[in-house]
BARODREN-10222 format. One record per residue (C-alpha): residue in one letter; x, z, y. Coordinates in pm, whole numbers, plus 32768, in hexadecimal, padded with zeros to 4 digits. Layout:
REM residues N
aXZY/...
END
This chain:
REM residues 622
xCF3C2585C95E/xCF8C253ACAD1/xCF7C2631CBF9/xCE46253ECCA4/xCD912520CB36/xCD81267ECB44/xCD2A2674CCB2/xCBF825BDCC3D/xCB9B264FCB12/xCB6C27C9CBDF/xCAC2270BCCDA/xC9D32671CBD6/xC9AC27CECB32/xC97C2866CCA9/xC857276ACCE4/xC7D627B5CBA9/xC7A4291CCBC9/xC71528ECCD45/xC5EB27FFCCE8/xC5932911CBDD/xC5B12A29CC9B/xC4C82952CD9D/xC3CD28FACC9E/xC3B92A8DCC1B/xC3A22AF1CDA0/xC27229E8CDC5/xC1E42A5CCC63/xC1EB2BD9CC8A/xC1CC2BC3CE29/xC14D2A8FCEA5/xC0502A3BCD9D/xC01F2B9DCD22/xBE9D2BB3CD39/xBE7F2A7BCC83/xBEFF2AA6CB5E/xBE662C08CB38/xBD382B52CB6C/xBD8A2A88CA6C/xBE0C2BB4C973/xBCCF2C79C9D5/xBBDB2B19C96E/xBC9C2ACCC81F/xBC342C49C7DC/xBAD22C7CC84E/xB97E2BBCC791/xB83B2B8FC820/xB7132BD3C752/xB5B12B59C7A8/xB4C72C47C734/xB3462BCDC6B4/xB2332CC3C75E/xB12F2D58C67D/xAFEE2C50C691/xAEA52CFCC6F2/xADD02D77C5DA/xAC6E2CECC591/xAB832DEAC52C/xAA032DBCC4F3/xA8E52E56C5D7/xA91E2F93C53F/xAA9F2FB7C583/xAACB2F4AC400/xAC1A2E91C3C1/xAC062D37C378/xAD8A2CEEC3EE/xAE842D92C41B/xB0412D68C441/xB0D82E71C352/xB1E42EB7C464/xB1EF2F0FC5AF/xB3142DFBC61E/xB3FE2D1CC54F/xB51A2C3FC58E/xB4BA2AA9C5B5/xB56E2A74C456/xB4CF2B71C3AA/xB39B2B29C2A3/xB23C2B56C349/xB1842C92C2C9/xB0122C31C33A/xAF102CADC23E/xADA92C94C202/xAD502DDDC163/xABB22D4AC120/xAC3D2C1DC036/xAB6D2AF6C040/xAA6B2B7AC14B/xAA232AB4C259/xAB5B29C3C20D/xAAB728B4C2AB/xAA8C2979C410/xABC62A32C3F6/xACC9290FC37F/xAE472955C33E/xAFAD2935C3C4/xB0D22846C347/xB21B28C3C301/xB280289FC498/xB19229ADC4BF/xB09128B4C5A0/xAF1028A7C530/xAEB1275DC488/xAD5A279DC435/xAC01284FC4CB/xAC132976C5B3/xADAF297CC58A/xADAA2827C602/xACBB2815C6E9/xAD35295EC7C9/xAEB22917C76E/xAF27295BC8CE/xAE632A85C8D5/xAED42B5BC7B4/xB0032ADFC78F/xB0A12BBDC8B6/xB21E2B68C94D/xB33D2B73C8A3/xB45D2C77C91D/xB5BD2C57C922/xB6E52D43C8EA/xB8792D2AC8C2/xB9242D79C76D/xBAC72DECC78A/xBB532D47C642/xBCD42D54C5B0/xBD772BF8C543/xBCB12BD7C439/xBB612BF8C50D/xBAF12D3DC481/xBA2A2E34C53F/xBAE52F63C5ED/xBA063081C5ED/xBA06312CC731/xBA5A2FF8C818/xB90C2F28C844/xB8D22EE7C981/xB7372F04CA07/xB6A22D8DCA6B/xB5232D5DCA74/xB42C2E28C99E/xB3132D3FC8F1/xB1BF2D84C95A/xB0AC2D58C871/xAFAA2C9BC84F/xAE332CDFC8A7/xAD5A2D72C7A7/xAC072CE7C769/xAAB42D82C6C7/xA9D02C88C647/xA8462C97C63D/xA8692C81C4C9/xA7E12D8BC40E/xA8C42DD3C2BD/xA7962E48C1FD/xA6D62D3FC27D/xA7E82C39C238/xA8152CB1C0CE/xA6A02C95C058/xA6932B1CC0F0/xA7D62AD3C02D/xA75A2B77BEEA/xA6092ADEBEEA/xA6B82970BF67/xA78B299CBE1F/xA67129FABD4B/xA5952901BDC6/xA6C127D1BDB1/xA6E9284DBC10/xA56C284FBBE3/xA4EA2708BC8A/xA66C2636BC0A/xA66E25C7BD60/xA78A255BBDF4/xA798265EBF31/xA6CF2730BFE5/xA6DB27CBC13C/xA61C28C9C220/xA622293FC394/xA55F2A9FC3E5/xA5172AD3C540/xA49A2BBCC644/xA3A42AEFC709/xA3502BA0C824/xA4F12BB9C874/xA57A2A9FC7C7/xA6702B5FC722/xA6FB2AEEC597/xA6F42BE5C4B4/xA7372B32C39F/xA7D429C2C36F/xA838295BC215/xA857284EC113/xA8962858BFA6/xA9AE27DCBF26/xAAA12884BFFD/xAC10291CBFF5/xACE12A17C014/xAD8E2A1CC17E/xAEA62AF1C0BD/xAF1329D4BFDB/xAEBB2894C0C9/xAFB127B1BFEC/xAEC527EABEE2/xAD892765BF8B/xACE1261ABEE2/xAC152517BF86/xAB122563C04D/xAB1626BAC03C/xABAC271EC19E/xAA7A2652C24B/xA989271EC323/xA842265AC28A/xA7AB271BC373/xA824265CC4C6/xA8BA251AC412/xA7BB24E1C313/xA6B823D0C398/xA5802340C2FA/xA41722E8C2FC/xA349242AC333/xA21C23C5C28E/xA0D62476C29B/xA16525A6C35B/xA174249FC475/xA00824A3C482/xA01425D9C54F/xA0CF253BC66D/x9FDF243CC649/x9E9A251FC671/x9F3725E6C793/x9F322475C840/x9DC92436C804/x9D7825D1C860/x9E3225AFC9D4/x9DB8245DC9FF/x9C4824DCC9AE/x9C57236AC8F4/x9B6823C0C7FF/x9A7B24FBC7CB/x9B2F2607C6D2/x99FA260AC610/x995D24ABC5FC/x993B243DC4BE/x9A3922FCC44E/x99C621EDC34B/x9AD22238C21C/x9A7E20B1C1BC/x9A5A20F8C06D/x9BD0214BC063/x9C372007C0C7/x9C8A1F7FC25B/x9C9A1E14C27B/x9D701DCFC38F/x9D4B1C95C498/x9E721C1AC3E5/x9E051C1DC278/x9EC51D3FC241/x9E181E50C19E/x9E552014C1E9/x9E0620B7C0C6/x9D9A2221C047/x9DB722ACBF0E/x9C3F22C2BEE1/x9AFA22A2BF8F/x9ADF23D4C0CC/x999B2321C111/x991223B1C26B/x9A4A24B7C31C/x9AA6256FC454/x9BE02596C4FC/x9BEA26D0C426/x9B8E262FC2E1/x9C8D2510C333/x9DB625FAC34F/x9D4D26D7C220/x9D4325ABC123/x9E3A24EAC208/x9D6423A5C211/x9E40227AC265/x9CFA21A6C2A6/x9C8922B9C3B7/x9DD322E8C461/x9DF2215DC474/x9C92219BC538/x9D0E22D3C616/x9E57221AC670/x9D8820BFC6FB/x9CC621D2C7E8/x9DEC2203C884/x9EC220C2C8B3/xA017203EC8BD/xA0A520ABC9FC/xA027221BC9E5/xA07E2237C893/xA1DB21F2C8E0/xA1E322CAC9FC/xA16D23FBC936/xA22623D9C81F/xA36B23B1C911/xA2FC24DCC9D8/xA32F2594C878/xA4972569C861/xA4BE2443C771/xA5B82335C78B/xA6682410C870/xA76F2531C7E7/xA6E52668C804/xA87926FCC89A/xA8AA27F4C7C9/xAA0E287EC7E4/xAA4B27FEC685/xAB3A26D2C5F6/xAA8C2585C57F/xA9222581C618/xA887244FC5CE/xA78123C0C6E9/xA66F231CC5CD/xA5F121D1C63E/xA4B02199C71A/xA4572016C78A/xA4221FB4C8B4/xA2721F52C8ED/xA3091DE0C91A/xA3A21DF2C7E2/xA27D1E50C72B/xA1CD1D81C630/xA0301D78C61C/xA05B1E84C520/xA1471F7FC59B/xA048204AC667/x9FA72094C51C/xA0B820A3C40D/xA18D2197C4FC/xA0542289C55F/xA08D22B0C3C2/xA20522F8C3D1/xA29C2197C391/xA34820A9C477/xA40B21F6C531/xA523226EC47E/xA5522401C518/xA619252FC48E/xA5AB268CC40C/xA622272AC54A/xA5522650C625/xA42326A1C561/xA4402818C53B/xA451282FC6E4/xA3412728C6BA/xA2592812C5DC/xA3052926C6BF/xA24F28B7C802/xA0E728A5C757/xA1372A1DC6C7/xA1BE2A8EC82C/xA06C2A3EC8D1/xA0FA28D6C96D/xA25B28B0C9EB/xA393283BC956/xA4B328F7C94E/xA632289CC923/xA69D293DC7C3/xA7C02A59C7CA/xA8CF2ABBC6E7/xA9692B55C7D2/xA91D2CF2C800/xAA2D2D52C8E9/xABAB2D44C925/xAC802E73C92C/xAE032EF4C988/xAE9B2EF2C82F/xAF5A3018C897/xAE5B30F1C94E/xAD0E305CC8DD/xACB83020CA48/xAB7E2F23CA4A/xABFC2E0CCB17/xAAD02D21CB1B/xA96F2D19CA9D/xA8B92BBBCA61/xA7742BECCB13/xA6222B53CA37/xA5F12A1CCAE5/xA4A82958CAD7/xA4CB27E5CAF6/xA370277ACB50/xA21F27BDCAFE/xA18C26E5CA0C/xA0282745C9E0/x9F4C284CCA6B/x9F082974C9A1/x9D9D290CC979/x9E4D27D5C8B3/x9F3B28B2C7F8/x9E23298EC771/x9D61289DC6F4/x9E79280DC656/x9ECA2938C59E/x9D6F2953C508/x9D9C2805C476/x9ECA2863C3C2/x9E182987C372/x9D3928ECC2A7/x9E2A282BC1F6/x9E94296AC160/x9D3329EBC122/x9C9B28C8C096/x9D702781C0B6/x9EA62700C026/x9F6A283DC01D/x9EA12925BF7D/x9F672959BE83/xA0332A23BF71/x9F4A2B25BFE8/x9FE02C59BFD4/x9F222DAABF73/x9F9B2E64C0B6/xA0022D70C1A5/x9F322C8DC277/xA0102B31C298/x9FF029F4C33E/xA0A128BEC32E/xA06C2764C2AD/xA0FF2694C15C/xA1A72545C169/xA2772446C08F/xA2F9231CC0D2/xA37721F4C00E/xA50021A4C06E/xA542203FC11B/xA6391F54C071/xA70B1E9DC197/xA78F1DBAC07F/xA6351D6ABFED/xA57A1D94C11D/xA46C1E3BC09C/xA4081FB6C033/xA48B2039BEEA/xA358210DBE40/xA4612184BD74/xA5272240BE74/xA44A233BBF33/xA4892445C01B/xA38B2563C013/xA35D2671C116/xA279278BC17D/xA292280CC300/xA1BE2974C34E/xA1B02A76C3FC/xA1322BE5C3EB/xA0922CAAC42D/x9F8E2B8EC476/x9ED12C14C59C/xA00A2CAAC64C/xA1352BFCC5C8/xA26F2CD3C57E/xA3282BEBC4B4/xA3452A39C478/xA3E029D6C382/xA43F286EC2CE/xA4AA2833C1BF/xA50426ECC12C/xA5512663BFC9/xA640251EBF8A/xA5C92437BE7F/xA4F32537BD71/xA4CB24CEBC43/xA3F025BABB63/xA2CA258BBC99/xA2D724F5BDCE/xA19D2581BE9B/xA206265EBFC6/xA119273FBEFC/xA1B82757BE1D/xA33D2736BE90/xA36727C9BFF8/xA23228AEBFDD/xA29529AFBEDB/xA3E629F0BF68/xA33F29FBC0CC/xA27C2AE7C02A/xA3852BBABF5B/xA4532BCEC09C/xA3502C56C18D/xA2D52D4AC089/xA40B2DD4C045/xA4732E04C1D6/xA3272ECFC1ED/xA3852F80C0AD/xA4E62FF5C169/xA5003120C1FB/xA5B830B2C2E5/xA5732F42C327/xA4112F84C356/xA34D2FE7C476/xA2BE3154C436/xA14A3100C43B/xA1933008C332/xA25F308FC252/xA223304EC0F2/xA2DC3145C06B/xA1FB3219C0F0/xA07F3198C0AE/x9FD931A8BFB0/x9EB530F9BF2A/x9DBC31C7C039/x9EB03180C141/x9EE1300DC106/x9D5E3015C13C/x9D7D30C0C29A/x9E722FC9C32C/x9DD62E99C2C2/x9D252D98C3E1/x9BC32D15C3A3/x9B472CB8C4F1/x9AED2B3CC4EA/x9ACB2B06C35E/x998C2AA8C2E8/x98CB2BB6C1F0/x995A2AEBC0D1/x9AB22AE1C118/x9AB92C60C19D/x9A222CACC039/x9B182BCBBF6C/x9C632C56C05A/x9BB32DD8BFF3/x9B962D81BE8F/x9CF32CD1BEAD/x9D6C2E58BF05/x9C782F4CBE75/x9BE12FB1BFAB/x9A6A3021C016/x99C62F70C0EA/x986C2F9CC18E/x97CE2EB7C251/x96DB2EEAC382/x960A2DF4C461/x95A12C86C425/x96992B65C460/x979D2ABFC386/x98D62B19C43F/x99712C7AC461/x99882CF8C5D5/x9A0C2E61C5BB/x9A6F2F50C4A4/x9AB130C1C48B/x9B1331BEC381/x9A223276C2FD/x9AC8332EC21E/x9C273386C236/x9C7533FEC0DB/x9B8F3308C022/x9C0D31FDC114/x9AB03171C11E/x9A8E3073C260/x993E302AC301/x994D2ED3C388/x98372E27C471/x97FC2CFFC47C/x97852C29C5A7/x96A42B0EC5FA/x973F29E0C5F3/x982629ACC70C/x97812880C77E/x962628FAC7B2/x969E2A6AC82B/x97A82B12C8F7/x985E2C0AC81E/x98B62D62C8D1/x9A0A2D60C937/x9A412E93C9F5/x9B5F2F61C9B1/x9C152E5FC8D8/x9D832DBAC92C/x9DAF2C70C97A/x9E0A2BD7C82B/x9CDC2C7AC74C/x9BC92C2DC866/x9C702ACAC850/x9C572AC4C703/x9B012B35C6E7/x9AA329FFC7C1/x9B852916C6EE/x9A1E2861C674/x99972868C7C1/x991F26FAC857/x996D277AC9AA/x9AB327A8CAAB/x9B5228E2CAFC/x9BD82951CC5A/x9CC42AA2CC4B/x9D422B5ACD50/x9DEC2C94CD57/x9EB52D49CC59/x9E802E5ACB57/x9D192E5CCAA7/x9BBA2DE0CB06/x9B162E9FCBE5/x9A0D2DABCC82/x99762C72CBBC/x989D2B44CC38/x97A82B0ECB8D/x97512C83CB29/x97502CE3C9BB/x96612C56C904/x95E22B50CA08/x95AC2A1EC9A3/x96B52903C9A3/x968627A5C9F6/x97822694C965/x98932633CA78/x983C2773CB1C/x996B2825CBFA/x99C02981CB5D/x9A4E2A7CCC85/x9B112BCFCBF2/x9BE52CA3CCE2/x9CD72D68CC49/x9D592EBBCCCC/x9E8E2FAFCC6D/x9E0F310ECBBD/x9E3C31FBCCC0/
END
């Protein structure tokens, strides 16, 4: 090898080691932070952490839902469990795998109890496993808000029970029911039958998940008739107590067509009409009051319009326009047909006539609360819509269910110690492929409320397609009844005065209302219950009562004039039961004030003229 090869060669070598030396001086000097950066990210994970979602209890701080664990990672398997089972599926819903609500109350308030997710750093070795020791803090998750229904669990589980029952019994295809408190609007119980169990939501078949109650629509029927006389009350469209042609059970209309009842009524009142729910008679009361106020009242009620309840799915029902009505429509819907409505929308529709007038926005809501702390953070406030009739209206109207109960179409659901009201109806089905009804697919329902002269409770319940009998009657009615009977029979679900489980025969004597029956029907409702009755004065309708006997439970009732020909004495009675005693008055009632009657025009026992104006001031016990 040459001297200048070897020149070059140590040159080449020289160069060599200078660019490498350069390049580990820019590495571990220049660039330094970089790659430590670098180092430190290959070494370090970030974890997203899922916050605990808010807990959904009923009114009475029951569990309903709840997450098994206080915080998981994103990747981990949800742990959200349902420790009732099947109750109140339909309200309650479920989560999906991601941990989001897909159904009911989950769904509905997703962004709500879901909460927001944390963050924190994990130090891992090549192989990406955790270091102990070396996390590094990032965001904590904060949970959700928890939320207490108005559902009440016991409540909740005798509606279910009775639904399921009732579903087995009839071979109907479903059944649902809504209980309410009318004078709040809250839901304390909202059910269907079949339903599922939120724990296993892969499992759940068909139809099961629907809230019947709120996406369920249909022809109401009879129990329509009682929007229909609360129209003809306000209006003061026809006298309460005039007496309608029943036509020999058989209404010709201008059109050929003909309204039918199931038998001769011969000569009825408004009273009469409801009890025996006369088709011919309500065609009558509904032509008193006309297209254009018809529509307006039964709008003012709520239908074809949601009701906005903070649940998933609400259907609006359908209401025509007047314009699109046809020269039959005023008369076939002031029967429940032509208007397609929802259970919902009639329960606050019953609701109003049980509150004394005024429709109020249903709640499922109780309150919402710190999951952590419990703090209540917000309250939903009752909130009355409008007023839809005056309580004069709403009185009356409660008599005439009343007497369905006492003497009409549901009498077979008279109860031995409670004093119900409410009204029957079933509908045939309409075929959109046939065009036509199907009278072999019925819906049957029974809406009522109790107790009758001072409503704690509505409740509806409806049956899908019966089979074994189709008659509200016989459908609806019986688990109405079952239901409400069993609530008063809780000792906790039902209010103390009330309480079935603890009156006995005597007591269900003391408790029951007989102001406004006739003689007949207070001695059939005594028989009905084992109780004594004695009767003073002349008349043929009952206008006070009092215990005469504690332990015997013997009741001395009198009984008045008729209203018509004689003021009744009202002094010292509420509202509602001096409204009710005037429910067969021909006359119209001014009230001012509040609390109970302390002045009447006319005075007791004065005589009253037909069309006459009936003054009562009310006052607050001091």
């Amino acid at each position: 090898m040459t001297r200048d090869r070897v020149g070059i060669l140590v040159l080449i070598t020289l160069a060599a080691f200078g660019m490498l030396w350069a390049r580990t001086f820019q590495v571990q000097v220049v660039e330094a932070n970089v790659y430590e950066g670098k180092a430190e990210n290959q070494s370090l994970r970030r974890v997203i952490w899922r916050p605990q979602r808010g807990s959904i209890t009923d009114r009475h701080d029951r569990i309903l839902a709840v997450d098994q664990s206080s915080s998981q990672r994103l990747t981990q398997p949800i742990k959200r469990n349902y420790p009732q089972g099947r109750l109140a599926s339909q309200v309650l819903g479920f989560i999906g795998n991601e941990g989001k609500g897909l159904q009911g109350l989950e769904y509905y308030f997703e962004e709500r109890l879901r909460g927001i997710e944390g963050w924190s750093y994990l130090t891992v070795d090549s192989r990406q496993r955790p270091l102990p020791g070396l996390d590094r803090k990032g965001m904590v998750p904060t949970p959700g808000f928890a939320v207490a229904l108005t559902i009440d669990n016991d409540i909740q589980e005798i509606v279910e029970n009775a639904l399921q029952k009732g579903v087995k019994k009839l071979e109907a295809d479903r059944a649902s029911a809504i209980v309410v408190d009318p004078n709040t609007g809250e839901i304390l119980a909202m059910a269907a039958y079949p339903n599922f169990d939120p724990n296993f939501p892969r499992q759940v078949k068909g139809n099961e998940v629907r809230n019947d109650a709120i996406s369920l629509v249909y022809e109401p029927g009879s129990t329509f008739k009682l929007i229909t006389a609360c129209a003809a009350l306000e209006e003061q469209s026809i006298d309460p107590m005039k007496l309608i042609d029943g036509e020999g059970g058989r209404l010709v209309l201008s059109n050929g067509e003909v309204i039918r009842d199931g038998k001769d009524y011969g000569q009825m009142n408004m009273y009469d009409a409801m009890a025996v729910s006369s088709n011919v008679a309500f065609a009558k009361i509904a032509s008193t009051v006309g297209n254009e106020k018809f529509y307006r009242f039964v709008r003012s009620f709520g239908f074809g319009s949601p009701t906005s309840i903070d649940l998933p799915g609400e259907e609006s029902g359908r209401l025509k326009l007047p314009h699109q009505w046809s020269g039959r429509t005023l008369i076939t819907m002031a029967m429940g047909h032509e208007i397609l409505v929802t259970p919902l929308q009639m329960a606050m529709a019953y609701s109003a006539v049980a509150n004394g007038g005024e429709l109020l926005m249903p709640r499922i809501i109780k309150e919402w609360r710190n999951q952590i702390t419990g703090e209540v953070l917000e309250t939903p406030e009752k909130r009355v819509i409008r007023r839809v009739v005056s309580q004069e209206t709403a009185a009356m109207a409660r008599s005439m269910m009343r007497e369905v109960v006492i003497r009409g179409t549901g009498r077979n659901i008279r109860s031995q110690n409670l004093d119900f009201a409410g009204k029957t109806g079933t509908a045939e089905k309409f075929n959109v492929i046939e065009n036509r009804y199907d009278r072999n697919s019925m819906t049957s329902s029974f809406i009522g409320m109790v107790p009758a002269n001072n409503p704690r409770y509505v409740a509806v319940v409806l049956v899908d397609e019966p089979r074994t009998y189709t008659s509200g009657a016989y459908t609806a009615g019986p688990i109405f009844k079952e239901v409400l009977e069993r609530i008063y029979a809780h000792p906790q679900a039902s209010p103390l005065q009330y309480n079935l489980a603890h009156i006995a025969g005597i007591d269900s004597c003391l408790i029951f209302n007989y102001i406004g029956l006739t003689q007949k029907n207070a001695r059939d409702s005594a028989d009905l219950r084992g109780c004594k009755l004695k009767f003073a004065g002349s008349g043929t309708q009952v206008v006070s009562q009092q215990v005469l006997n504690q332990s015997s439970g013997e009741i001395k009732l009198t009984l008045g004039v008729p209203i018509y020909k004689s003021m009744p004495d009202l002094l010292g009675l509420p509202l509602r039961d001096a409204m009710e005693v005037l429910g067969g008055a021909k006359a119209y009632v001014k009230v001012s004030g509040k609390g109970w009657v302390a002045k009447q025009e006319p005075k007791p026992h004065e005589n009253l003229n037909k069309n006459q104006m009936i003054h009562l001031t009310l006052r607050e016990a001091s």
